[in-house]
N, C-alpha and C positions, 0 to 999 in steps of 0.2 A: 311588709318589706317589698319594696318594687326591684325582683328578681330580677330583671334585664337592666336595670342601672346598677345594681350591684357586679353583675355579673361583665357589664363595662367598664368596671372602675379600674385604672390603669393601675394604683394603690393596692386593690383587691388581690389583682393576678399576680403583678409580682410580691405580693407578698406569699404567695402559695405554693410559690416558684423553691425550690429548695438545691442548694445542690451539690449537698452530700451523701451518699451512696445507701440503699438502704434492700431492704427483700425486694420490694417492687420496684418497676423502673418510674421512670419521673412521671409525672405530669402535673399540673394548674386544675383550679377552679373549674376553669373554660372548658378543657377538655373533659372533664368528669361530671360537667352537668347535668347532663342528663339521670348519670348515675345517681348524685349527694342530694339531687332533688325528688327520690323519689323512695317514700318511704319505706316500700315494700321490700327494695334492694337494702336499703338501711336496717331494715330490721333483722334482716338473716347476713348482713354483713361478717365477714371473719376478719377481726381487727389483729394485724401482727402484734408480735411483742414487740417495745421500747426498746430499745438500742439506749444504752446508759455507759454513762461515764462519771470522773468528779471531777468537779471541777474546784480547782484551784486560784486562792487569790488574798492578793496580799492582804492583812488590816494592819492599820498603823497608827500608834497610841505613844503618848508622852509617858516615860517612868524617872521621874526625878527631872524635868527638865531634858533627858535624854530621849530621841526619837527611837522607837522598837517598830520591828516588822513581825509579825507571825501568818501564818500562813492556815486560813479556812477553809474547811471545804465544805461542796454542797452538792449531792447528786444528781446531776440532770439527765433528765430521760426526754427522749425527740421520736419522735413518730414515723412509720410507713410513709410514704407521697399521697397514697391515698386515702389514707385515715387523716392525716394532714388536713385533706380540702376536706372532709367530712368534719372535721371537728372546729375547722375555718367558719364554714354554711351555719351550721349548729350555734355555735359562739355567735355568728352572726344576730339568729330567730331570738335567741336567750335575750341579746343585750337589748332587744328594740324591747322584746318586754318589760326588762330589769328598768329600762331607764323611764317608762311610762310609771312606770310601778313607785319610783324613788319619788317622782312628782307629785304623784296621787298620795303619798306619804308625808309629805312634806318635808323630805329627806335627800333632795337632789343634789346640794351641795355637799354630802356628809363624805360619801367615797369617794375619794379623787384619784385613784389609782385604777389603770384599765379601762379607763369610761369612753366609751364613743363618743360622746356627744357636747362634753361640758369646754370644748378646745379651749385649753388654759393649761399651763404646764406648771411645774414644781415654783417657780419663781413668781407667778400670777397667786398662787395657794398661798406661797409662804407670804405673799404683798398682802393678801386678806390678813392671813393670819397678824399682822406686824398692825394694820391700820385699825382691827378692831382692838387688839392692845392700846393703842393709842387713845381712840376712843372710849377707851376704859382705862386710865392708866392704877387707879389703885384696883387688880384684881389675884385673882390665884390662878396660878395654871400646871396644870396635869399633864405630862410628855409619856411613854412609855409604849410598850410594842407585847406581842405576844408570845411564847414560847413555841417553838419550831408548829408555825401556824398551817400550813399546808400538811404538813404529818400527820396534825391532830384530828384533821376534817372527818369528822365523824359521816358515815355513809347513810346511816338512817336520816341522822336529821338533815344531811344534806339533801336527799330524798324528800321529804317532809316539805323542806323549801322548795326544791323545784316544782313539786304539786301543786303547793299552794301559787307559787309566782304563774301558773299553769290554766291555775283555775279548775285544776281534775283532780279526781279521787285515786286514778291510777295513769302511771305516767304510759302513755300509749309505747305501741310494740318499738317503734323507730327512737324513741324517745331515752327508752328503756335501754337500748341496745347500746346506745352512745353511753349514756350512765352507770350501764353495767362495764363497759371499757376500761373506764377512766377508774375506775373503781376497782373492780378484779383484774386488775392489769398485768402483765410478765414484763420482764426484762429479761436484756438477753446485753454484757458485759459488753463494752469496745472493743476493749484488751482480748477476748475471744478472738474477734474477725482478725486484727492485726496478727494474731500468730497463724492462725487458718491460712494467711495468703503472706504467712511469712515477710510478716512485714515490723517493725520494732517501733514502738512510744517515742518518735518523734516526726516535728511540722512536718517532715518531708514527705514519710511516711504517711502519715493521717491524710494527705495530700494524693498521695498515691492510692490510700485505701477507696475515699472517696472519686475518685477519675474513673471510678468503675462502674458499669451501666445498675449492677445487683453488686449488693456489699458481700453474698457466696452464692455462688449458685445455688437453683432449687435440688438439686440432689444432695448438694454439701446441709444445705439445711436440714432436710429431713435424717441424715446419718450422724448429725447434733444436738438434737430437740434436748437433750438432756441436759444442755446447756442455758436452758430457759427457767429462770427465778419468776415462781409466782405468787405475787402481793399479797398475802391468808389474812391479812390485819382486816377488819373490819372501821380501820379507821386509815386517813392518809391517800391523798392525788397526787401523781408525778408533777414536776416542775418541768416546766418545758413545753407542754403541749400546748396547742393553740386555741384548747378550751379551759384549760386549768384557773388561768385567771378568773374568767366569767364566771366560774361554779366556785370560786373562792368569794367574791360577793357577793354573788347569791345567796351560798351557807350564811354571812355575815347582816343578812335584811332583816329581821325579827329584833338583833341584839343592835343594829345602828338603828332602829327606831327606837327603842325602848331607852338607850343610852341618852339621844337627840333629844328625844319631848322632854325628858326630866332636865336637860341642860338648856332646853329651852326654854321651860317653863322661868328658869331661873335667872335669865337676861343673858346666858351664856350660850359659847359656841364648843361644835363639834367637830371635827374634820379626822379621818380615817384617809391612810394613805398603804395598801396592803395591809401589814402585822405592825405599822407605827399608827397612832394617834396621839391629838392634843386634843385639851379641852381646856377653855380659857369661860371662867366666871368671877365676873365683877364683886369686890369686898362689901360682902352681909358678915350680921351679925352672926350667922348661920353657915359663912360658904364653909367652914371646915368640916360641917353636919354633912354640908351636900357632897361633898367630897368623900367621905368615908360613903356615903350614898349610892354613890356612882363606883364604887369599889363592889359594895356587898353587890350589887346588882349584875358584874362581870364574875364577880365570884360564884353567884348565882349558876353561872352557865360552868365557871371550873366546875363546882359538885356533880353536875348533871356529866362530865367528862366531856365537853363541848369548846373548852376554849379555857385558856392558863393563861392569865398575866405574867410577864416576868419580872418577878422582884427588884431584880436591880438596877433596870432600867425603868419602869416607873416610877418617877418621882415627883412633887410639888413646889413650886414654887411662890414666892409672896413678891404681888411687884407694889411696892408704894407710890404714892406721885410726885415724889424725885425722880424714880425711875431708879431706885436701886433695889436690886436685885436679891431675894434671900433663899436660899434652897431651905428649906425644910424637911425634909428627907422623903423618906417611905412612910406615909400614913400608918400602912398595915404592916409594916416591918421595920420599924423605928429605930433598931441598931444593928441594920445594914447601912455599911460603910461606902465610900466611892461615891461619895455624891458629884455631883457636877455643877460647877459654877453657873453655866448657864443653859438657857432654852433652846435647846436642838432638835428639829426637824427639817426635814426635808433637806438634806444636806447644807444646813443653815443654822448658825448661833446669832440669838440675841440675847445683850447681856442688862435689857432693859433701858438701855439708851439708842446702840448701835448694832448694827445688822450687820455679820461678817460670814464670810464661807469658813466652816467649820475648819478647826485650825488639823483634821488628818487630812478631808480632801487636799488642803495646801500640801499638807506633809505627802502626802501619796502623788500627787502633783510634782513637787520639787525630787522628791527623789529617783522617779521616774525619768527627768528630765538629768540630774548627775548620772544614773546608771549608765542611761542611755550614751550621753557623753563622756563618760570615762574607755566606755567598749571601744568609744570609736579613736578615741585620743589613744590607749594603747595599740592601736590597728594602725595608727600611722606609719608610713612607708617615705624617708626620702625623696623615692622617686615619683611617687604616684600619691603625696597628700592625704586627709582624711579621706576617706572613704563613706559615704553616707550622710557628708554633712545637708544635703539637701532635706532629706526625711525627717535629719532633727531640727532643722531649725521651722520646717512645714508640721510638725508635731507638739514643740515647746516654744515657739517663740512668735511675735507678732507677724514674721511674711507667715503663718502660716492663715490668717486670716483671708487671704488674698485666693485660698484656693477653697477646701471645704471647707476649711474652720477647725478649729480645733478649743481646746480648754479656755484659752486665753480670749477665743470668743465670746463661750459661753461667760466668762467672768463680765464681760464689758456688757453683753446683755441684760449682766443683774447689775452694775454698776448704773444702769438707764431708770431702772423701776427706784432705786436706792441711791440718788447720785450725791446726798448729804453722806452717805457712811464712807467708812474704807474697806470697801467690799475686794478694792482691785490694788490695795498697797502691798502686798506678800507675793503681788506676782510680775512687780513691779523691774524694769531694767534687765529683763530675763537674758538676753544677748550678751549683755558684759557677765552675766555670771554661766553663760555657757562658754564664752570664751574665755574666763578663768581656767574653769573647768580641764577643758582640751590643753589650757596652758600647762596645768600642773601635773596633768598626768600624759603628754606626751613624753617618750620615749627619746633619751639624751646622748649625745653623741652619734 
């Protein structure tokens, strides 16, 4: 790695840059250079606990024709400012390796999530993915994802891998110390600091919490420490940190070879985007053999307690060369129910002819856009008009293209790579349905 252009990247710094309130006060990359490049200080490093919260968010699914909201949650944990740029440098050293490694493998194209190097985003993946379909139009293809994948990350073999990505028998002291971090980690609750500085679970608040140089002081800390949860599992890495990703495909380099050559051996592809994959192979007499194949072989890793497919999201499909579409079900669980019409990844449905943005991001898109506009339609005042109309039409509607962009960009980008499908008809005339909207639920008389 050429440390002095890294340590110039304008990219680099601010990303390192944080600034929400935390034990330590701030700093970047830059200023802690000296420190995160040296491995002596890394090795006797004392890493705080993770500051953890849930986070909250909607999903949105058809039941009968009628649209449903429920509400998921998923823990994230965020780091000190200077474990931060430690685990930034670190994730840095990992991925120049990981990505030399994928080559020498003949695996470079397989994970596309996280990658340094492959600059191609979810729409250039999903265009692969749509063109070799094409080029294959009678084949079978395999969607599915893994069971709470980050939880599961076993620490041994995570270990295992990083030696081996290494090239060492034992991961040196500085090495080690980062690995034992992410691995034996603490947390320490939001909702703690917020009462500590008498402050209450909401934006203003959190707002306030964060304006602060140290999220408590060093004395309020240490007459709290018993407020500190520490991680006993020998399995599971926080979400959040700025190395978590890279040591999530790392763990995954052993099992996307093994997966890759047998689907390649077979005229087929692989693609791994985190805890989702597809695998598309062209119709043999056999592909159903290879398919059950490629099953025992993930299962493989379930037994060993390494990694769980989830049932009801891995499914099969048969595409013929009409281009119609057949779900097949679950291979390995034949009556599980909920199948899905069509082939979904990457926030992407094809239903064998046409490529369309999955009908919840629309649903999670359009509803957004009514919420938004019913808040401000009831806020109307006589005197003084909607209030906010600038925010919503710069958030759901085409002016807002004019400033950072917003969803309605990101559609017409994929409507560029796809411009035979109707990738951009459902988000079509957005204006006259925001000013229904405001119509119907402004306040009368």
């Amino acid at each position: 790695m050429d440390e002095d252009k890294w340590f110039s990247d304008e990219k680099v710094i601010q990303k390192s840059k944080k600034a929400y309130a935390h034990f330590d006060l701030r700093t970047n990359v830059v200023k802690a250079r000296k420190y995160i490049t040296n491995p002596d200080k890394i090795k006797h490093h004392g890493f705080y606990p993770f500051i953890k919260y849930v986070m909250e968010y909607d999903r949105f699914h058809k039941v009968n024709g009628e649209l449903k909201v429920d509400t998921k949650k998923r823990p994230i944990c965020y780091s000190a400012h200077i474990d931060r740029c430690i685990y930034q440098y670190y994730s840095t050293l990992l991925n120049e390796k990981y990505n030399l490694r994928l080559k020498h493998d003949g695996i470079n194209n397989v994970p596309v999530a996280y990658r340094t190097d492959l600059h191609c985003n979810n729409i250039d993946i999903f265009k692969q993915v749509v063109d070799f379909i094409n080029e294959h139009p009678s084949c079978y293809v395999m969607i599915g994802d893994f069971t709470k994948f980050f939880e599961r990350i076993d620490h041994q073999y995570l270990k295992k891998q990083l030696c081996n990505l290494l090239e060492v028998k034992r991961l040196k002291p500085d090495y080690y110390a980062v690995f034992k971090s992410i691995t034996q980690y603490s947390t320490w609750d939001l909702d703690n600091f917020l009462k500590l500085n008498n402050l209450k679970d909401t934006r203003a608040d959190r707002r306030k919490l964060n304006s602060k140089s140290r999220i408590i002081p060093v004395s309020v800390f240490k007459a709290n420490r018993d407020q500190i949860e520490r991680h006993d599992s020998d399995k599971g890495i926080p979400q959040g940190s700025a190395i978590s990703a890279c040591l999530a495909n790392i763990y995954m380099l052993e099992i996307d070879k093994k997966i890759s050559d047998f689907v390649k051996m077979h005229g087929g592809m692989y693609r791994r985007y985190s805890d989702d994959f597809i695998i598309i192979l062209p119709t043999e007499e056999k592909t159903q053999e290879y398919l059950e194949q490629i099953i025992k072989r993930f299962n493989a890793y379930h037994n060993e307690g390494l990694l769980e497919l989830q049932p009801r999201k891995t499914q099969v499909f048969r595409l013929d060369r009409q281009g119609d579409l057949e779900n097949i079900g679950h291979l390995f669980e034949p009556k599980l129910n909920e199948l899905k019409r069509n082939i979904n990844f990457l926030g992407f449905s094809f239903d064998g002819k046409h490529v369309t943005l999955r009908g919840k991001t629309i649903s999670k898109y359009s509803y957004r856009r009514r919420h938004k506009a019913i808040g401000i339609a009831k806020d109307y005042k006589k005197t003084k008009g909607f209030k906010g109309l600038d925010k919503l039409y710069m958030l759901y509607s085409e002016r807002g293209q004019n400033g950072k962009g917003n969803f309605l960009t990101y559609v017409h980008r994929v409507k560029k790579e796809f411009p035979n499908d109707p990738v951009d008809a459902p988000i079509k005339n957005n204006m006259v349905k925001i000013c229904r909207t405001l119509e119907k639920y402004q306040p009368r008389g």
